[in-house]
N, CA, C and O atoms as a CHARMM CRD file, in Angstrom:
* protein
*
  176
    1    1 UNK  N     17.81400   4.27300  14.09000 PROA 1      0.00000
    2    1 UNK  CA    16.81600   4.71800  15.04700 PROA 1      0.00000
    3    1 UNK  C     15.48800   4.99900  14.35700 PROA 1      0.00000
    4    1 UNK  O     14.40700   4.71100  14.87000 PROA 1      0.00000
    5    2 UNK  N     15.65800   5.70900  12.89600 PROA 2      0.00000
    6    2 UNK  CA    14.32700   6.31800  12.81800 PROA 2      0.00000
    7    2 UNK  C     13.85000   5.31900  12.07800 PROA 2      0.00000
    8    2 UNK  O     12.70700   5.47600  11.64800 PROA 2      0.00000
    9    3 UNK  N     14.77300   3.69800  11.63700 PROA 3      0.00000
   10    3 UNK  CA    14.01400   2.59700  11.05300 PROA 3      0.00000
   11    3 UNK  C     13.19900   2.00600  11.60700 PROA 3      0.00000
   12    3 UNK  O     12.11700   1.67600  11.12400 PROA 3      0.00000
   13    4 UNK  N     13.78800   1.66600  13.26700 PROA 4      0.00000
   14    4 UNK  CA    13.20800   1.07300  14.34300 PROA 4      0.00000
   15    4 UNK  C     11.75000   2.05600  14.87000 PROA 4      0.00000
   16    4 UNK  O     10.79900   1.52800  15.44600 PROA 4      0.00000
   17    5 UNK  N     11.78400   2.84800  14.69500 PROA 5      0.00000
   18    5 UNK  CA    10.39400   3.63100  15.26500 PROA 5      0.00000
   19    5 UNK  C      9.38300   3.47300  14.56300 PROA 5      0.00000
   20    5 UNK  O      8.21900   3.60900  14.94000 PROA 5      0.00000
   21    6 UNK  N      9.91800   3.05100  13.04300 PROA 6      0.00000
   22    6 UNK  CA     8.74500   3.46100  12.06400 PROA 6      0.00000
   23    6 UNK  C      8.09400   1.83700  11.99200 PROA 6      0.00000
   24    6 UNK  O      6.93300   1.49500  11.76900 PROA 6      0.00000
   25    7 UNK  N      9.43600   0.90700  12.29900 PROA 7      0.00000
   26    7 UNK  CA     8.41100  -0.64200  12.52900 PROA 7      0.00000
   27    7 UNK  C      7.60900  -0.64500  13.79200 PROA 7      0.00000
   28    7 UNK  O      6.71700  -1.46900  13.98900 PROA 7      0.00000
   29    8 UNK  N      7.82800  -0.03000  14.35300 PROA 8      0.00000
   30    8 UNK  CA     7.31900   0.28300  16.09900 PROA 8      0.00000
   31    8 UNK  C      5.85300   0.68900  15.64700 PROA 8      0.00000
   32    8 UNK  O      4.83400   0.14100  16.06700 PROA 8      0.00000
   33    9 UNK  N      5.88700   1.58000  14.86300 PROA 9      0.00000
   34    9 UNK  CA     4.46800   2.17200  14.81700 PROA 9      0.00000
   35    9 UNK  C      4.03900   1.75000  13.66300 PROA 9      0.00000
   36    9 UNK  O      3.39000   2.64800  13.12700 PROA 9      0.00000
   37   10 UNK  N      4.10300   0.66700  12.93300 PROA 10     0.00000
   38   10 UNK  CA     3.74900  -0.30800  12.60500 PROA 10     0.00000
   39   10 UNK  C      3.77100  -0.20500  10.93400 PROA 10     0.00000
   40   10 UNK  O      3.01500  -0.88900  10.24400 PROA 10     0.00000
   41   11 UNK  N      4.62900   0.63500  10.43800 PROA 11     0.00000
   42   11 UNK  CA     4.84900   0.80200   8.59400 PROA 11     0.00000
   43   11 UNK  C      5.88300  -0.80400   8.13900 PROA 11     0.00000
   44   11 UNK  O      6.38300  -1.64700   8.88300 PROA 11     0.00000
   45   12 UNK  N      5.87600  -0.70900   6.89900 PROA 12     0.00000
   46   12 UNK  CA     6.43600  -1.97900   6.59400 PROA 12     0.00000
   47   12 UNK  C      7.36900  -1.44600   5.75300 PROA 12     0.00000
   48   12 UNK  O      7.29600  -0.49500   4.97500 PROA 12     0.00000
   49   13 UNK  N      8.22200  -2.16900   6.01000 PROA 13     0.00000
   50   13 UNK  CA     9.64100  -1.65100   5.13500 PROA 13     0.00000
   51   13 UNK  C      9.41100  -2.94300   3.94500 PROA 13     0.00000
   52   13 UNK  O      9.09400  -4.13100   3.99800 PROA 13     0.00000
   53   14 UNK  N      9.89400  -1.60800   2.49000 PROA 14     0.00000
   54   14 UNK  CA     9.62200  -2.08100   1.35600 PROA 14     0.00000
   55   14 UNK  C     11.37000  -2.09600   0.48100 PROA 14     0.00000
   56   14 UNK  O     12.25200  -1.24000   0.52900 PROA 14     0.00000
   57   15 UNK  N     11.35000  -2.93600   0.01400 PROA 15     0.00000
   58   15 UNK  CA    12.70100  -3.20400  -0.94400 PROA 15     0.00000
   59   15 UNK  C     12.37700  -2.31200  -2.00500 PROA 15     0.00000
   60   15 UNK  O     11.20500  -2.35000  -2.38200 PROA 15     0.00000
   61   16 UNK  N     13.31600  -1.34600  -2.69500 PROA 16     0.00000
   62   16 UNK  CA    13.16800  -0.50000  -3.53100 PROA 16     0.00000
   63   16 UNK  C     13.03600  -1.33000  -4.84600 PROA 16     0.00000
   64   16 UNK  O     12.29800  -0.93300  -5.74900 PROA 16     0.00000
   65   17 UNK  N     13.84000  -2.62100  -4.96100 PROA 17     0.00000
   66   17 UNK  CA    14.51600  -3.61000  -6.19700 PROA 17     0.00000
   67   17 UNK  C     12.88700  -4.87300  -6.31700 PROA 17     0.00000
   68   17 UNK  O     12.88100  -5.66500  -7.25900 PROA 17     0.00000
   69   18 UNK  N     11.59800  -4.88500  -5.23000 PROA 18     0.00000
   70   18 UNK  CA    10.80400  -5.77300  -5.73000 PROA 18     0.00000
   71   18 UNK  C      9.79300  -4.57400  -5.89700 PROA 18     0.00000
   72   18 UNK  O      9.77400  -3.41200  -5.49000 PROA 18     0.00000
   73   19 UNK  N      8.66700  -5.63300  -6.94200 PROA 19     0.00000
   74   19 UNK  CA     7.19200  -5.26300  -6.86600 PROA 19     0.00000
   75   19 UNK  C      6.83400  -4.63300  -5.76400 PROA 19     0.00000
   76   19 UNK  O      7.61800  -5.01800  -4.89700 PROA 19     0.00000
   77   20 UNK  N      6.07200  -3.86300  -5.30400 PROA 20     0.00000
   78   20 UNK  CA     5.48800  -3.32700  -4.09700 PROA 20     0.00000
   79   20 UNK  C      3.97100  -4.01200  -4.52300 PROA 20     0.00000
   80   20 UNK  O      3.41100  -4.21000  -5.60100 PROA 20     0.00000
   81   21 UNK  N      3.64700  -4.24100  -3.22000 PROA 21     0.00000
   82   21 UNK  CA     2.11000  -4.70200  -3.34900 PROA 21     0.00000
   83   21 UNK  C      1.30300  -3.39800  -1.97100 PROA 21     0.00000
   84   21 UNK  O      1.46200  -3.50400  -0.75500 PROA 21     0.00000
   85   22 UNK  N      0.59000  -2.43400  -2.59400 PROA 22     0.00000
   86   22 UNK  CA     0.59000  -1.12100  -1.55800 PROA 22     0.00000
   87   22 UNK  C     -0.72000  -1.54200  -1.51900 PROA 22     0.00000
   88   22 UNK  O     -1.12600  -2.17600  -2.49300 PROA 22     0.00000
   89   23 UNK  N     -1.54700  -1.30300  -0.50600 PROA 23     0.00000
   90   23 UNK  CA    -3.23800  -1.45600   0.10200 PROA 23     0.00000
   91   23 UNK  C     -3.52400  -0.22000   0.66300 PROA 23     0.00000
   92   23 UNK  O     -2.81200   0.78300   0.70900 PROA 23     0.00000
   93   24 UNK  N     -4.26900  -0.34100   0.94300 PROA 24     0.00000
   94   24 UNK  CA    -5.63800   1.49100   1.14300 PROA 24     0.00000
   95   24 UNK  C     -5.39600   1.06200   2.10500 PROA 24     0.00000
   96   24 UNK  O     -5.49500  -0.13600   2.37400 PROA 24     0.00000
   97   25 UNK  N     -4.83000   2.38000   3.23400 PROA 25     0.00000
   98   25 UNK  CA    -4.42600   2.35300   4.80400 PROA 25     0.00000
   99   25 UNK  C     -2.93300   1.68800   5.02300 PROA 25     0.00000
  100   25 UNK  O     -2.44100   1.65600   6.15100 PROA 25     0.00000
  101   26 UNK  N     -2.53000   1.38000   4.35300 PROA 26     0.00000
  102   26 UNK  CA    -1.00600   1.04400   4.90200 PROA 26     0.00000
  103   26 UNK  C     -0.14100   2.11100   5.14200 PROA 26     0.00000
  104   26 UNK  O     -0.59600   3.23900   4.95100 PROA 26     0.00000
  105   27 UNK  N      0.84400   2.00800   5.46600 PROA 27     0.00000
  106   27 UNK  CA     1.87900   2.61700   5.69500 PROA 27     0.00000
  107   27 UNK  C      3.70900   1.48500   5.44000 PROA 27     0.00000
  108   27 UNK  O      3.99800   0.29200   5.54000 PROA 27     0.00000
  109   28 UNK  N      4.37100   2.60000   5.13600 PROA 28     0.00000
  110   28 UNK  CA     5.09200   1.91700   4.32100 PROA 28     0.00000
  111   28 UNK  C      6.22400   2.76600   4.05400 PROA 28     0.00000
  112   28 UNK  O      6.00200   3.88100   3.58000 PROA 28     0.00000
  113   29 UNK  N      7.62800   2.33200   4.33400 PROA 29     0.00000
  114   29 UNK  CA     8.96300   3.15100   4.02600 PROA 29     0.00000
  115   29 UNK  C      9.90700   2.55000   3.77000 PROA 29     0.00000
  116   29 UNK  O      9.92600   1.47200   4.36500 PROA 29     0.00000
  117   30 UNK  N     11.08000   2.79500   2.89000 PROA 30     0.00000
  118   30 UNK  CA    12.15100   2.39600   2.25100 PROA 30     0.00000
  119   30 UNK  C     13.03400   3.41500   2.18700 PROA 30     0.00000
  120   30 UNK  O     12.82100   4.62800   2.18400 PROA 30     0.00000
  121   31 UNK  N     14.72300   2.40600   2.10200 PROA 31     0.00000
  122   31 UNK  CA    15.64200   3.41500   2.37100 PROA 31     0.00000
  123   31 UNK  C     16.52400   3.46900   1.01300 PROA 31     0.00000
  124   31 UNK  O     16.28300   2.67500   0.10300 PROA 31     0.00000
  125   32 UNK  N     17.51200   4.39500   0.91500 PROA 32     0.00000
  126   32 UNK  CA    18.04600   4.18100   0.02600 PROA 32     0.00000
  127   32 UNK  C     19.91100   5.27500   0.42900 PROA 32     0.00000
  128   32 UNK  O     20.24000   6.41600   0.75200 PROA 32     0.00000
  129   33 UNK  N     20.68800   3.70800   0.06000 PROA 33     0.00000
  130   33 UNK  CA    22.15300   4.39700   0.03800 PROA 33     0.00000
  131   33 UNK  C     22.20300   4.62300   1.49600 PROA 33     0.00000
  132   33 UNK  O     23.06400   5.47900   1.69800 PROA 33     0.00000
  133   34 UNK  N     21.53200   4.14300   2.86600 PROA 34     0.00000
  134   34 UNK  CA    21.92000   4.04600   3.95900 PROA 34     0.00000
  135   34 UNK  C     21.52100   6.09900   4.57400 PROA 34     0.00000
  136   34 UNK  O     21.43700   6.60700   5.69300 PROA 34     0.00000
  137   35 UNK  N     21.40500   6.58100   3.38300 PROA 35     0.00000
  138   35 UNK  CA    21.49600   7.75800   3.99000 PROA 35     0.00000
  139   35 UNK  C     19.85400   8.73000   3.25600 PROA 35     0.00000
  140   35 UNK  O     19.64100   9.94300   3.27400 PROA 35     0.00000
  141   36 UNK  N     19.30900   8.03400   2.90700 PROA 36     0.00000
  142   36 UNK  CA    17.47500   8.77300   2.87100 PROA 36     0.00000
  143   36 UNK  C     16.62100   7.45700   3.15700 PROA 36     0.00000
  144   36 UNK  O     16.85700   6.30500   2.79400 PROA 36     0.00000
  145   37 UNK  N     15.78300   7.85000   3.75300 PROA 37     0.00000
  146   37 UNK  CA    14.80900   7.28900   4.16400 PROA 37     0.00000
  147   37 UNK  C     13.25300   8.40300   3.44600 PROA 37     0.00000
  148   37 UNK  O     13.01700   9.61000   3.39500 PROA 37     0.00000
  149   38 UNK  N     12.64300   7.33200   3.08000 PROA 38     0.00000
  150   38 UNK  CA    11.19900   7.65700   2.43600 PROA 38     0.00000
  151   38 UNK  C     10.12400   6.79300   3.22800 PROA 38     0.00000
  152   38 UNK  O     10.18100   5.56900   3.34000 PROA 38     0.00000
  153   39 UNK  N      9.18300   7.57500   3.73500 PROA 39     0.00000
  154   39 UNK  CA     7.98900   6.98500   4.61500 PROA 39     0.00000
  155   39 UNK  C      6.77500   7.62300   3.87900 PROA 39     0.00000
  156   39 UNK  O      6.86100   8.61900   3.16100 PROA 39     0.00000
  157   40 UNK  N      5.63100   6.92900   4.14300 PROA 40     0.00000
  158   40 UNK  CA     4.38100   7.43100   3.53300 PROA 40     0.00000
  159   40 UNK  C      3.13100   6.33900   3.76100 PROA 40     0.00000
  160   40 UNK  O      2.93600   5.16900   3.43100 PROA 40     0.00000
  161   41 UNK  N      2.56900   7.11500   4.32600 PROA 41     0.00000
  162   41 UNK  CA     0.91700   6.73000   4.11300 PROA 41     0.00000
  163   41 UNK  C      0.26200   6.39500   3.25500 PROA 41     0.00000
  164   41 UNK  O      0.31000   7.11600   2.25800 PROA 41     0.00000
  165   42 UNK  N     -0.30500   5.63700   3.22300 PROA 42     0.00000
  166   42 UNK  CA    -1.80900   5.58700   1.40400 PROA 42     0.00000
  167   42 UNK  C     -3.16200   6.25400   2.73700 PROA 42     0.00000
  168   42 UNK  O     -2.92800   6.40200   3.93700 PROA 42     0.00000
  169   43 UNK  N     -4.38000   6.51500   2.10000 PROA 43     0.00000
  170   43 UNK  CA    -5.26200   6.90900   2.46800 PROA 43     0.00000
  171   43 UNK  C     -6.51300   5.81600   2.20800 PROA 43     0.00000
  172   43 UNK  O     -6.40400   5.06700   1.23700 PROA 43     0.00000
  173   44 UNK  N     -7.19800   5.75900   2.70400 PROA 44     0.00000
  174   44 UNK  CA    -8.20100   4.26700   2.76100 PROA 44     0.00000
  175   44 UNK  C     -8.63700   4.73400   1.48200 PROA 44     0.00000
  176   44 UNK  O     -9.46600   4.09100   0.83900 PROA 44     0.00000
């Protein structure tokens, strides 16, 4: 549920195992072990 809301409002789910490529204003969350979820903002 709270994966689906966070693509809803438009963050991008990131693989913990690649490169991240992060930009000023994104938003962006990854899970880990099915049981934490990490979400976060960058700031422009």
């Amino acid at each position: 549920e709270a994966k689906r809301q966070l693509l809803a409002a438009g963050f991008h789910l990131l693989d913990e195992n690649d490169e991240w490529e992060i930009k000023p204003g994104g938003r962006y969350f990854f899970t880990r072990n099915m049981s934490c979820l990490v979400a976060f903002a960058v700031g422009e």
